[in-house]
SEPA-549232 format. One record per residue (C-alpha): residue number from 1; residue in one letter; x, y, z. Coordinates in Angstrom, 3 decimals. Layout:
NODE     k   r         px         py         pz
NODE   NUM   a          X          Y          Z
...
END
This chain:
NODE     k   r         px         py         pz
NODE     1   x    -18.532     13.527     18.966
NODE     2   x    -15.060     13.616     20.363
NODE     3   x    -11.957     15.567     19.843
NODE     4   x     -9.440     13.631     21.863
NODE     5   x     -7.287     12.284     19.429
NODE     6   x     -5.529      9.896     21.938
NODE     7   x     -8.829      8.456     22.600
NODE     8   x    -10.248      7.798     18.897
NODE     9   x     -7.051      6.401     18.394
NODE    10   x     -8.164      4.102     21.187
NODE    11   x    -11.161      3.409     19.930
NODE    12   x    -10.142      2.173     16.257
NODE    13   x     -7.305      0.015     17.508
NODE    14   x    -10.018     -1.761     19.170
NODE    15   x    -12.025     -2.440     16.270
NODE    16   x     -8.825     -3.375     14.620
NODE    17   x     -7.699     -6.190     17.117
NODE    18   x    -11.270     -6.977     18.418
NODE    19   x    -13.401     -7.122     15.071
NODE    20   x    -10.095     -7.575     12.802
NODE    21   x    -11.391     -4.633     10.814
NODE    22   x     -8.410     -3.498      8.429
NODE    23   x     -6.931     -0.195     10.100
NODE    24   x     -7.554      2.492      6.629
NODE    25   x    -11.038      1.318      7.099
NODE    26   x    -11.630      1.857     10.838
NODE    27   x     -9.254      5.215     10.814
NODE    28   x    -12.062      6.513      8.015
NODE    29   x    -14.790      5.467      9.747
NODE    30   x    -13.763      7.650     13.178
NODE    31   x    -12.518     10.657     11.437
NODE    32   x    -15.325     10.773      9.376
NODE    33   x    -17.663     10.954     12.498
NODE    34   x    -15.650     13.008     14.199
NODE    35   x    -14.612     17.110     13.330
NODE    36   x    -10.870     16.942     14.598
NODE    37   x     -8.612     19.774     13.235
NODE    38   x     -6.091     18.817     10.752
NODE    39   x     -3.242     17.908     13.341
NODE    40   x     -5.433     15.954     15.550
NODE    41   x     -6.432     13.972     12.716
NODE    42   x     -2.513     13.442     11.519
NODE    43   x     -2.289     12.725     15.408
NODE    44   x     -4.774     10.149     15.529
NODE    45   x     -3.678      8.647     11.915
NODE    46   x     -0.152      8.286     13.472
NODE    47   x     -0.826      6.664     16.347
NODE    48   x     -3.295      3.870     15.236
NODE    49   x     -1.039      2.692     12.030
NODE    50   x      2.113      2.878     13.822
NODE    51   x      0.550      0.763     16.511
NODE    52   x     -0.478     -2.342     14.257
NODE    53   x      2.963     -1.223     12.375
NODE    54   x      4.915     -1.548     15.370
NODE    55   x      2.817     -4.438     17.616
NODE    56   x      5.452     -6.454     18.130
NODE    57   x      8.316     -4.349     19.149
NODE    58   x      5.653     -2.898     21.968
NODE    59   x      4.450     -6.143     23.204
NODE    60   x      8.222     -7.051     23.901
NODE    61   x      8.729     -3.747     25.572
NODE    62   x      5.439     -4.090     27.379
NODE    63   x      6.290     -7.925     28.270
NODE    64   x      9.978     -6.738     29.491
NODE    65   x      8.671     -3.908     32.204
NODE    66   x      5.774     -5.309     33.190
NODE    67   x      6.203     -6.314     37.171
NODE    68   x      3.061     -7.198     37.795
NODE    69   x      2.245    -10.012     34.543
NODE    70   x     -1.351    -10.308     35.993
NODE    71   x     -1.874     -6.635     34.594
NODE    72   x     -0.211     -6.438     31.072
NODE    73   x     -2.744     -9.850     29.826
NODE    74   x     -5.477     -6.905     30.238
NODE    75   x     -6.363     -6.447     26.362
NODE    76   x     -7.499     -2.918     26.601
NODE    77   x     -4.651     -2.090     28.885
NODE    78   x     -2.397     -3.203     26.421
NODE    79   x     -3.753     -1.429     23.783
NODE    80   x     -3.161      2.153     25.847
NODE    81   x      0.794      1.390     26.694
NODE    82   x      0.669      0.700     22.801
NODE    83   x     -0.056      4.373     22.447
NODE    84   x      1.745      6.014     25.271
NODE    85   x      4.884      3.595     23.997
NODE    86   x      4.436      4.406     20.603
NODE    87   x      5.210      8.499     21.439
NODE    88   x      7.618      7.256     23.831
NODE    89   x      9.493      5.265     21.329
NODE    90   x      8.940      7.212     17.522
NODE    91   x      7.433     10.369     17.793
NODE    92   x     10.380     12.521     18.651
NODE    93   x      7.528     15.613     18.784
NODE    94   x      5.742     14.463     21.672
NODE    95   x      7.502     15.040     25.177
NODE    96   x      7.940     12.013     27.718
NODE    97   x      5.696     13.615     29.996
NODE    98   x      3.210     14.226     27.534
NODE    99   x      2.973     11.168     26.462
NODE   100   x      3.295      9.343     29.946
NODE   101   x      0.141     11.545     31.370
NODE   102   x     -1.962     11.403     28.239
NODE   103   x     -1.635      7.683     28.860
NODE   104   x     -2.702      7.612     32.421
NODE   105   x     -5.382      9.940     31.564
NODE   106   x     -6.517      7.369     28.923
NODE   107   x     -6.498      4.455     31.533
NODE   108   x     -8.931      6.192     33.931
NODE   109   x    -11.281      7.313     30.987
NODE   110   x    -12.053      3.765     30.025
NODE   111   x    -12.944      2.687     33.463
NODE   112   x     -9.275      1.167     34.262
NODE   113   x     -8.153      3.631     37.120
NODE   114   x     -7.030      0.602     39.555
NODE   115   x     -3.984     -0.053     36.561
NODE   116   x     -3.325      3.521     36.514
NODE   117   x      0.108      3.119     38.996
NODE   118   x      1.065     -0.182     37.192
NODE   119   x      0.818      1.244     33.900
NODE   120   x      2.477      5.102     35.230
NODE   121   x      5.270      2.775     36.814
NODE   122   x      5.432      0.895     33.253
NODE   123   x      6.236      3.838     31.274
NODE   124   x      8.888      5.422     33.877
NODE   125   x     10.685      2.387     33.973
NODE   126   x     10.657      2.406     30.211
NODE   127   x     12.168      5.822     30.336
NODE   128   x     14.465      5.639     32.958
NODE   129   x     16.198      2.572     31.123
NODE   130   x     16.422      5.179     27.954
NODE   131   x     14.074      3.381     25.600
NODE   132   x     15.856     -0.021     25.408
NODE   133   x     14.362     -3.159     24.964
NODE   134   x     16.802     -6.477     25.560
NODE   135   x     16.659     -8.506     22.009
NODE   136   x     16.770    -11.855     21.202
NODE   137   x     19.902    -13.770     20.282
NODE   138   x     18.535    -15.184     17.177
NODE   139   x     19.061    -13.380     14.283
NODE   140   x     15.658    -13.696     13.041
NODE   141   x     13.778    -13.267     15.835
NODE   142   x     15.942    -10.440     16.860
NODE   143   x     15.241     -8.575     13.708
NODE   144   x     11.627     -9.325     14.358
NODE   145   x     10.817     -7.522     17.399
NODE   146   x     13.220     -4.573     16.352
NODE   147   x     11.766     -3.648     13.529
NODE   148   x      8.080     -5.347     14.211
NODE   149   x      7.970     -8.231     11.698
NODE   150   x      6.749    -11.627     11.746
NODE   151   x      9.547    -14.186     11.469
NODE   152   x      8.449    -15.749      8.506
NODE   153   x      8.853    -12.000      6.816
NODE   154   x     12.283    -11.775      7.974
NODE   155   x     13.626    -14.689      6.754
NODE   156   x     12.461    -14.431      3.274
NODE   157   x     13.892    -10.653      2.936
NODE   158   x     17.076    -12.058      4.365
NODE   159   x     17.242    -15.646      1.952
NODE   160   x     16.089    -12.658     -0.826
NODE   161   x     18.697     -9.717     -0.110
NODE   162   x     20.902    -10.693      2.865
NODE   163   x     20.986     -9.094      6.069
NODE   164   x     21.854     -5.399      5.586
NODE   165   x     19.470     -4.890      2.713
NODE   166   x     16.624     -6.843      4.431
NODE   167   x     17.164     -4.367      7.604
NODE   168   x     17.270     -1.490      5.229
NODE   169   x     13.864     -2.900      3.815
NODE   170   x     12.410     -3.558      7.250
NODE   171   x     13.337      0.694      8.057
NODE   172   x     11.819      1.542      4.446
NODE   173   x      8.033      0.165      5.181
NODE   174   x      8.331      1.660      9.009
NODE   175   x      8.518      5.103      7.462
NODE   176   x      5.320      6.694      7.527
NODE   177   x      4.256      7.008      3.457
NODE   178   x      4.416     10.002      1.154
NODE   179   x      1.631     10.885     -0.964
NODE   180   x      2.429     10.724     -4.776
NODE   181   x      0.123     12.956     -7.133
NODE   182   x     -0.003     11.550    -11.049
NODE   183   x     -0.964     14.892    -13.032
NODE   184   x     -3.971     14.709    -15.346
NODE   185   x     -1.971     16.222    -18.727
NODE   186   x     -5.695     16.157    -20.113
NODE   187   x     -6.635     19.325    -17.655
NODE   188   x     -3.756     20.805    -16.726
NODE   189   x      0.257     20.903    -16.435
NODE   190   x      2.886     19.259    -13.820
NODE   191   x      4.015     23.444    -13.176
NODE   192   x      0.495     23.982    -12.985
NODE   193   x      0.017     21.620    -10.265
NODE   194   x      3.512     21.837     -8.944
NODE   195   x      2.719     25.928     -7.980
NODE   196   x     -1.022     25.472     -6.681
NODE   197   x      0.503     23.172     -3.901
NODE   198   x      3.558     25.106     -3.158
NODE   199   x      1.425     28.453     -2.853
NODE   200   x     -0.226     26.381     -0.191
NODE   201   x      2.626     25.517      2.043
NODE   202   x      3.164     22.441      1.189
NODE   203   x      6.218     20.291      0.097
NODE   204   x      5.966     19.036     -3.275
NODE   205   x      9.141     17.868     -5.237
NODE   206   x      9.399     15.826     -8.996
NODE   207   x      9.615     12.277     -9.224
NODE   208   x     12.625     11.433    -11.332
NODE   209   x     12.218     10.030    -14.601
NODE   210   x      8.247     10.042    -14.025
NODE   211   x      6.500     12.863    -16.168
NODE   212   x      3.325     12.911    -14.181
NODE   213   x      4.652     12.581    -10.759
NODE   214   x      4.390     14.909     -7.941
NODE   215   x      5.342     13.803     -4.471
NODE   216   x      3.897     15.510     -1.299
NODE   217   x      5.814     15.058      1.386
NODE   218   x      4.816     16.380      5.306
NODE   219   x      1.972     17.392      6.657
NODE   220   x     -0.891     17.368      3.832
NODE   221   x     -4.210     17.265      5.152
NODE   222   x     -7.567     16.538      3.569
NODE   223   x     -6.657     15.311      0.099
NODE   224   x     -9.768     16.514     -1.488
NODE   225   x     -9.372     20.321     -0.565
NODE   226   x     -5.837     20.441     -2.261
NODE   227   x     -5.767     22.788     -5.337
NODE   228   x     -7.493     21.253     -8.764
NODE   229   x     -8.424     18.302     -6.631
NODE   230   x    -12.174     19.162     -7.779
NODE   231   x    -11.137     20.102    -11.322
NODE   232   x    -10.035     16.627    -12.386
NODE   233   x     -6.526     18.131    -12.233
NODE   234   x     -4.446     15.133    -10.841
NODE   235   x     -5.002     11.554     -8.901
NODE   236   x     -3.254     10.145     -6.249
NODE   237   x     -1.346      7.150     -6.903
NODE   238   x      2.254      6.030     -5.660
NODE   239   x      5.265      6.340     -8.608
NODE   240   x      5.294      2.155     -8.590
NODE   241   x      1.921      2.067     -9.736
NODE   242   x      1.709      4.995    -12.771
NODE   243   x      5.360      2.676    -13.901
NODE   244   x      2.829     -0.196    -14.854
NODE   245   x      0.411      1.890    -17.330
NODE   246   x      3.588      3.335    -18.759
NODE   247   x      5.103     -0.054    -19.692
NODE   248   x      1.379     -1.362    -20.653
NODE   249   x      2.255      1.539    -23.450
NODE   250   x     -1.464      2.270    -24.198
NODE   251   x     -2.331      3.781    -27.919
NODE   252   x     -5.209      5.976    -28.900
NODE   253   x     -8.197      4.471    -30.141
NODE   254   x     -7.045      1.024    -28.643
NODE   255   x     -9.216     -1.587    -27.166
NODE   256   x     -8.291     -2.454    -23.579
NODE   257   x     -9.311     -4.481    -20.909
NODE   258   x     -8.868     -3.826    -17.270
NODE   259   x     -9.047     -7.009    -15.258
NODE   260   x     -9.462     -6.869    -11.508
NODE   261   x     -9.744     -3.086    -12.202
NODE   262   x    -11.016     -1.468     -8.900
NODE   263   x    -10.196      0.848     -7.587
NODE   264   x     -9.249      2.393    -11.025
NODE   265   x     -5.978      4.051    -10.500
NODE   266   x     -4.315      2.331    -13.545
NODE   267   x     -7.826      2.288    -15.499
NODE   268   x     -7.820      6.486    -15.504
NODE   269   x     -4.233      6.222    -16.019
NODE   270   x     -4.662      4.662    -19.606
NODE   271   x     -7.472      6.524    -20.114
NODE   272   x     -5.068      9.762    -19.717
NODE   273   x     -2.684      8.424    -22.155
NODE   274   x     -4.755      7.424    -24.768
NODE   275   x     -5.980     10.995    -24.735
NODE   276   x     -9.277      9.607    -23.767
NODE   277   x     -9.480      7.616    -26.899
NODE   278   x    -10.647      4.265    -27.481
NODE   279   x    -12.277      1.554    -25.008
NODE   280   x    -11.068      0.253    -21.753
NODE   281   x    -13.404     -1.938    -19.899
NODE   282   x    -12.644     -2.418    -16.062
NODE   283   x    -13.763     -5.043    -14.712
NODE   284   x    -13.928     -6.272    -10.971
NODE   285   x    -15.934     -8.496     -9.070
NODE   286   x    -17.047     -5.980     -6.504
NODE   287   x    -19.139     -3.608     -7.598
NODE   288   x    -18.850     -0.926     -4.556
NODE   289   x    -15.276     -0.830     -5.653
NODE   290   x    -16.206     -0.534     -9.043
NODE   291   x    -18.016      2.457     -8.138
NODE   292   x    -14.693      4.795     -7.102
NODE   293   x    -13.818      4.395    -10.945
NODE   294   x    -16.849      5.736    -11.777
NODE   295   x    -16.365      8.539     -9.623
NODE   296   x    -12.423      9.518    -10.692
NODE   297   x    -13.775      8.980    -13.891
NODE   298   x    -16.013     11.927    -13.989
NODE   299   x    -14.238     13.905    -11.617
NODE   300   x    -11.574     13.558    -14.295
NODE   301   x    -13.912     14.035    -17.189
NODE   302   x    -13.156     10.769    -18.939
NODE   303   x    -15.425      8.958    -21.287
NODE   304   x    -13.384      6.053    -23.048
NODE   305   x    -13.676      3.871    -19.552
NODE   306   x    -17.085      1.462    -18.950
NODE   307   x    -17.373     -1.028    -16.054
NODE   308   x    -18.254     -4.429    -15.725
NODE   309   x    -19.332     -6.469    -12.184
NODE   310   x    -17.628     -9.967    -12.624
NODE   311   x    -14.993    -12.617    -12.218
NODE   312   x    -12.257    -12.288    -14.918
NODE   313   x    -12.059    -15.958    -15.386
NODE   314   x    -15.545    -16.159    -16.589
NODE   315   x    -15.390    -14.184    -19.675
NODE   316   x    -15.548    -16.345    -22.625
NODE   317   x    -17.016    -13.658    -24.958
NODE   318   x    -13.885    -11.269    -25.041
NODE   319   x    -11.590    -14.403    -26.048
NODE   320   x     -9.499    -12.323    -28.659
NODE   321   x    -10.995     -8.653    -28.806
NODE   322   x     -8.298     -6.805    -26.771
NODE   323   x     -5.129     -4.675    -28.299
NODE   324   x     -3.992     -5.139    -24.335
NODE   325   x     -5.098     -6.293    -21.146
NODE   326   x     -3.869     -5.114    -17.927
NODE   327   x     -3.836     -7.620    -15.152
NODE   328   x     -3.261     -6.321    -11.714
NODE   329   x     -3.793     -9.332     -9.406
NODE   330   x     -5.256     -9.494     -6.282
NODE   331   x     -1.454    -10.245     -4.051
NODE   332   x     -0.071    -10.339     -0.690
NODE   333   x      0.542     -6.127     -0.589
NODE   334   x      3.802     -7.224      0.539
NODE   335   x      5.825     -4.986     -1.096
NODE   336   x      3.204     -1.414     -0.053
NODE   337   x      3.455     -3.027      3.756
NODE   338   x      4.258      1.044      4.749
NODE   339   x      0.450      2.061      3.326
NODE   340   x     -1.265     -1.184      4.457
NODE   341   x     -0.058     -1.222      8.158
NODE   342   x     -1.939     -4.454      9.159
NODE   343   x     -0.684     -6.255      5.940
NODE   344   x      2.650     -8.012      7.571
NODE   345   x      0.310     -9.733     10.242
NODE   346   x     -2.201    -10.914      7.694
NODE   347   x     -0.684    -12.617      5.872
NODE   348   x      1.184    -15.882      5.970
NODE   349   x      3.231    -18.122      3.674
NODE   350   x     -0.189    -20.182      3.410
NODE   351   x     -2.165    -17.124      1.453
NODE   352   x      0.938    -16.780     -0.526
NODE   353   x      0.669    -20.106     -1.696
NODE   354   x     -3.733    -19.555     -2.150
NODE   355   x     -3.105    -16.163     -3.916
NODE   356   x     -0.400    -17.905     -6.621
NODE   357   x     -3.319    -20.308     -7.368
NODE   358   x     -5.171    -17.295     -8.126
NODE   359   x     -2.943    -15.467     -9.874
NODE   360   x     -1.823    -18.202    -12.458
NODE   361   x     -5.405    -19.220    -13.275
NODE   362   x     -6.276    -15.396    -13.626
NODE   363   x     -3.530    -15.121    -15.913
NODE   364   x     -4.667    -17.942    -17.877
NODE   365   x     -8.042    -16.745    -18.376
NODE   366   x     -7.220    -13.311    -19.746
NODE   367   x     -4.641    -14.082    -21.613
NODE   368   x     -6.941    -15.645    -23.844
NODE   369   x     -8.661    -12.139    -24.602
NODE   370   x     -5.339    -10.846    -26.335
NODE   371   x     -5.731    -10.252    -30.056
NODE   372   x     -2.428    -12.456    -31.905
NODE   373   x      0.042     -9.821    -31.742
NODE   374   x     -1.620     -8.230    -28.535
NODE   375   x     -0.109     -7.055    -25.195
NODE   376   x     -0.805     -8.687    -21.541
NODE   377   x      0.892     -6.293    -18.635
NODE   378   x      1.390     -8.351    -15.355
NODE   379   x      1.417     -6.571    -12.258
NODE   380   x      1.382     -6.823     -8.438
NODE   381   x      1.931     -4.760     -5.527
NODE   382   x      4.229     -7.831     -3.950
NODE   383   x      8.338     -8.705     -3.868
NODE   384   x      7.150    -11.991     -3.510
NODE   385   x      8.632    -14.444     -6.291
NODE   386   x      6.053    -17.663     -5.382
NODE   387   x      3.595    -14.218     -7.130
NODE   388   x      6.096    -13.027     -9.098
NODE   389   x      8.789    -14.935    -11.117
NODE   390   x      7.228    -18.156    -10.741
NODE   391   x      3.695    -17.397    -12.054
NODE   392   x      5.191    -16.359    -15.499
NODE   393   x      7.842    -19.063    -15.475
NODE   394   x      4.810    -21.639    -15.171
NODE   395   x      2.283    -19.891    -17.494
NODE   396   x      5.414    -19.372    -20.345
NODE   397   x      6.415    -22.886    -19.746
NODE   398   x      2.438    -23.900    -20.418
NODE   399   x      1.694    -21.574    -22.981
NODE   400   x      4.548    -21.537    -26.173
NODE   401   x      2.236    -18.755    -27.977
NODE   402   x      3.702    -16.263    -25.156
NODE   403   x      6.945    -14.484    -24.734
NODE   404   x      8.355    -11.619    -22.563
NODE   405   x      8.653     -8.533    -24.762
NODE   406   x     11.953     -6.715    -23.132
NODE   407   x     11.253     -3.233    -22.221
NODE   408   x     13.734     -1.049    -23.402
NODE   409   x     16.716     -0.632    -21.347
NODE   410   x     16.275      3.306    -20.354
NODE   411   x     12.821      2.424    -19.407
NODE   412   x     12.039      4.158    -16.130
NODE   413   x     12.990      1.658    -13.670
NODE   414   x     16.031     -0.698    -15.586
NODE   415   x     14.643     -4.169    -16.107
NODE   416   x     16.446     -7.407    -15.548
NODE   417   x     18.445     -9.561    -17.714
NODE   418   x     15.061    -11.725    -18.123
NODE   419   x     12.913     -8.504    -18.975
NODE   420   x     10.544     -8.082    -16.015
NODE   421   x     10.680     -5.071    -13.476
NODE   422   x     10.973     -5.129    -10.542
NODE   423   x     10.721     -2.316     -7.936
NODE   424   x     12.597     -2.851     -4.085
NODE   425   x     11.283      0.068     -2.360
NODE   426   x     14.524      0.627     -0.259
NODE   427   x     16.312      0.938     -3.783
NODE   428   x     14.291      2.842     -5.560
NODE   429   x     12.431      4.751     -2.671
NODE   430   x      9.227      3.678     -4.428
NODE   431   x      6.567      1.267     -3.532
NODE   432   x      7.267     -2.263     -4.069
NODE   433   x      5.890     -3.466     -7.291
NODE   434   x      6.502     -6.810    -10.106
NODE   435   x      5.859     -5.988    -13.625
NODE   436   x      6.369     -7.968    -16.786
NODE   437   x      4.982     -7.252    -20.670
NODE   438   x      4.271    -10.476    -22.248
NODE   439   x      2.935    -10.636    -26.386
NODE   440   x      0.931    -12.849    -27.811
NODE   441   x      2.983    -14.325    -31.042
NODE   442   x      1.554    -13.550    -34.426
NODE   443   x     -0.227    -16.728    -35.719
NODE   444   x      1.663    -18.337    -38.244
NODE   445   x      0.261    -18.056    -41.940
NODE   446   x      1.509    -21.273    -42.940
END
């Protein structure tokens, strides 16, 4: 057991540079094990995904002070002035000299007390030279270590949206995420909901234009002991992501198909708005992720969803049965890169090009379970057009029985002239998301 947040922060950022665990996964595993009181675990959730957030922009600073360059190659050292910079730098809460001696103390519990001075004379430096770091000269690369990108990032937000906007972007998925609550209208109402929180203490506005949206905003705590959390009252899932069941437009008593379903959020979503009538099948090709449906699904007392372990391009026997299929592919994250803070180092413009492989032959395969007439809903959680824009370009292009069917125009977020949706977080202060409804054309009679 132990309660020093600084530490378990410690602790997982080592399993997340040293075993390339993904950070949500090694923050769970700690806090679970540990009983740390609500701040402490806000604390230690701060610190270890602003870290991997912001990896770059501390390397440079810890690469600029460092006089002796023997001592900053240490890899655990490192990892400690990522902490003690990281308060230093963005946590406006935490005073210099609290963060400077929490550091220090940090250094001499993991068996590092001959670095102590180096890394005490690190940080003062820092401070005395009021938290400035010299930048490159290339645009790019200057944009980079400010704002903790990989180049390769940069220069597609910038080719995308030009310079301010791509800046504005980079500031947008640095912000530490809200928490966005989609009401279950099945078990309760948004004032219902809306109340319970605020009687609690917590911030909780409306999400404009979104019926079922709450968003939570400061310090929240444990999800699962918020009010009607037990009851089946609500789910969390970001605004983007309740946008794509809403222009999927599921009907009562429909038959749907959920491809690449896990971890359900959109599955109980349709579920919700068909009034619990009908069929969805959700299918995904893990089957412990299958498994969290399962559990939102009773914990929001559904009955119209059933699960299936497989790959949705090997599923000859549903060619035709489906009123719609929802197909959320497996993408690049790259437009939640706030919520998935080890995301932008992941990835690279060779995945992009594996995951569009992916993503077009997915398509293809469950396309073919759409009844003539039928609805497909393409989604991803990317702002990347090689995942976006060019995987329906090719599969319309290949496929004449296919068209876009245009939302309509006061649909919740305005689509463009070509009739997909698109989401830029900095825009629409929403998570980044791709959406397009394509229909299967009525055969002809003739």
């Amino acid at each position: 057991m132990n309660n020093n947040p600084r530490q378990l922060a410690f602790i997982t950022l080592l399993e997340v540079y040293r075993k390339q665990a993904f950070a949500n996964f090694a923050i769970d595993k700690y806090l679970n094990k540990n009983n740390l009181t609500d701040a402490n675990r806000r604390l230690v959730t701060e610190l270890v995904y602003g870290c991997v957030r912001r990896q770059r922009s501390l390397d440079a600073i810890i690469d600029q002070f460092a006089k002796k360059k023997s001592h900053q190659q240490h890899p655990d050292l490192r990892i400690i002035l990522h902490i003690g910079l990281y308060q230093l730098s963005y946590l406006q809460q935490i005073p210099e000299s609290a963060a400077v001696d929490t550091t220090i103390e940090l250094v001499k519990q993991n068996q590092l007390p001959q670095l102590a001075g180096f890394a005490n004379a690190l940080l003062r430096q820092y401070i005395r030279c009021h938290s400035t770091i010299n930048l490159p000269q290339n645009l790019v690369q200057r944009l980079g270590v400010l704002h903790s990108f990989p180049d390769w990032i940069i220069e597609y937000w910038i080719e995308q949206l030009g310079t301010t906007e791509a800046e504005q972007l980079c500031s947008w998925f640095n912000q530490t995420p809200s928490v966005d609550l989609r009401i279950n209208p099945l078990k309760t109402t948004i004032e219902e909901v809306e109340t319970a929180i605020k009687n609690i203490g917590i911030s909780v506005s409306r999400v404009s234009q979104l019926p079922q949206a709450l968003r939570l905003t400061g310090a929240v705590g444990s999800i699962p002991k918020l009010p009607g959390y037990n009851q089946g009252w609500w789910s969390v899932q970001d605004s983007s992501a309740q946008l794509v069941t809403y222009l999927l437009n599921p009907q009562p008593e429909e038959i749907i198909i959920d491809a690449c379903a896990a971890p359900g959020g959109k599955t109980t979503h349709m579920a919700e708005l068909m009034r619990d009538s009908g069929k969805i099948l959700a299918i995904d090709r893990t089957a412990f992720r299958l498994k969290k449906i399962q559990q939102n699904a009773k914990r929001l007392q559904l009955r119209s969803i059933s699960i299936l372990v497989g790959d949705s391009r090997n599923f000859p026997e549903y060619i035709h049965q489906a009123d719609r299929v929802l197909l959320d592919v497996p993408c690049s994250g790259l437009g939640i890169l706030h919520r998935r803070a080890d995301a932008r180092w992941r990835q690279t413009p060779e995945n992009i090009q594996e995951l569009s492989k992916l993503q077009s032959q997915l398509l293809e395969s469950t396309a073919e379970w759409v009844k003539p007439g039928g609805i497909l809903l393409y989604a991803t959680c990317t702002i990347h057009p090689l995942e976006n824009e060019q995987v329906i370009d090719a599969f319309l292009k290949n496929n004449s029985e296919w068209e876009i069917e245009m939302p309509a125009m006061n649909f919740l977020v305005p689509p463009t002239t070509a009739g997909w949706v698109k989401v830029w977080p900095h825009r629409e202060n929403k998570d980044g998301f791709f959406m397009v409804k394509l229909k299967r054309k009525l055969r002809n009679r003739n």
